[in-house]
C-alpha positions in Angstrom: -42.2 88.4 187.0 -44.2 89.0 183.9 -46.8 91.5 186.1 -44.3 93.0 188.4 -42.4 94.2 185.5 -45.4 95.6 183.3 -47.1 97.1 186.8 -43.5 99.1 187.2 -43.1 99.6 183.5 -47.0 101.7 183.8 -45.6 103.2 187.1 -42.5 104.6 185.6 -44.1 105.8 182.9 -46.5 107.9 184.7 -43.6 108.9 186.5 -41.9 110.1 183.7 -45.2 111.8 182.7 -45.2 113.5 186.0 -42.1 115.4 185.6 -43.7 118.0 183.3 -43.7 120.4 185.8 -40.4 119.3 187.9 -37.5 122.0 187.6 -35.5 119.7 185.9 -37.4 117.2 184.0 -34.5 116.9 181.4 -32.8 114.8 184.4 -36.1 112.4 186.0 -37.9 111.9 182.8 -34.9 109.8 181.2 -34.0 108.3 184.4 -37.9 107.1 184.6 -38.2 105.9 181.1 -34.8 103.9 181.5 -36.4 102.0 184.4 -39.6 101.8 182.1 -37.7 100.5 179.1 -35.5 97.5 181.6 -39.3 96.7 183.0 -41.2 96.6 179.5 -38.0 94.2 177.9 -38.4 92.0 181.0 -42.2 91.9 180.4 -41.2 90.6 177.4 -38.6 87.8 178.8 -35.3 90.2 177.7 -33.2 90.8 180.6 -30.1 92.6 179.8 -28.1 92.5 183.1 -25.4 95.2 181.8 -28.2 97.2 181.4 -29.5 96.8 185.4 -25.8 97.3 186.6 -25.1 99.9 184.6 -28.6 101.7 186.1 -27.9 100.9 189.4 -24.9 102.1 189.5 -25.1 105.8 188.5 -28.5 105.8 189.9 -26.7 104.9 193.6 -23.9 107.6 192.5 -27.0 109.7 192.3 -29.1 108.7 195.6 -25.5 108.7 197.6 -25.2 112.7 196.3 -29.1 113.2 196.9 -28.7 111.8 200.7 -25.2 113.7 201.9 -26.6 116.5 199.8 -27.1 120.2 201.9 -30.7 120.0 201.1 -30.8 116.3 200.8 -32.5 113.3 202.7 -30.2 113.7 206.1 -30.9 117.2 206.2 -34.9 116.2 206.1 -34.1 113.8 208.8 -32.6 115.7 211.3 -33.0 119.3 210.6 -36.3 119.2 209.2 -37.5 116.8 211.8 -38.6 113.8 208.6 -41.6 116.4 207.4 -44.1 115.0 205.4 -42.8 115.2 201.9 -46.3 114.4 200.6 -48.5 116.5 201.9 -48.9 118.8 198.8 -47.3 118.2 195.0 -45.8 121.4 194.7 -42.0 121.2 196.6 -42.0 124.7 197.9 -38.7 123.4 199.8 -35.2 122.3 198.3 -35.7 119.5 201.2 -38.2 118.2 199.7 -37.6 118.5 196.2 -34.4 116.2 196.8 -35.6 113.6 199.6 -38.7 112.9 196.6 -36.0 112.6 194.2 -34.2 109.9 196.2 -36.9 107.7 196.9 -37.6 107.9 193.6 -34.3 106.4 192.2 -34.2 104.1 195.9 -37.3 102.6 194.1 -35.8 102.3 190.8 -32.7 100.7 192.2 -35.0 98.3 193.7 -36.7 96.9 190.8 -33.3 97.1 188.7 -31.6 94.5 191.2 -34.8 92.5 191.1 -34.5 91.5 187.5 -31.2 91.3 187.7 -30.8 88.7 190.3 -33.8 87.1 188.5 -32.2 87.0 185.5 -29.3 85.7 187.2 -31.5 83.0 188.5 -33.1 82.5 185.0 -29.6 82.1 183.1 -28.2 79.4 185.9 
């Protein structure tokens, strides 16, 4: 657990570093240094489960508004035919602005529920 969380802690990190030129880095680069802060204190051998829930929580509140948005992940999907989102690092469509953005906080969810059902595991 010790590497996975200090891989993810770098990752988020440069994630957060990344959102220099995002039109709203005052949102991602808080959200990516909260993941980066639960992933360093795991490194460490601190879990603090509130902490995961309380994260995976408003970041699903956020991922659930992000998928039914106008512009969101369905939209990408169906209307947009699942374009590649990747192909260049400037979004030059709301589409895929917001379908980045989800998979983003899909990835941080991830690694929240991973500690916290290891430190589950740990504590029993």
């Amino acid at each position: 657990m010790k590497i996975f969380n200090i891989i993810w802690c770098i990752l988020f990190i440069v994630f957060a570093g990344l959102q220099y030129n995002d039109p709203d880095p005052y949102v991602w680069v808080p959200i990516y240094l909260f993941g980066a802060g639960c992933c360093f204190f795991a490194a460490r051998g601190r879990f603090y489960k509130k902490a995961y829930v309380s994260g995976i929580v408003i970041y699903l509140i956020y991922a659930a508004y992000l998928f039914f948005d106008k512009n969101g992940v369905i939209d990408w999907a169906t209307e947009h035919h699942g374009e590649n989102i990747a192909e260049t690092m400037k979004a030059t469509k709301p589409w895929i602005e917001e379908t980045r953005e989800f998979f983003g906080l899909a990835l941080l969810i991830i690694v929240l529920l991973v500690n916290h059902f290891y430190a589950g595991k740990k504590k029993a």
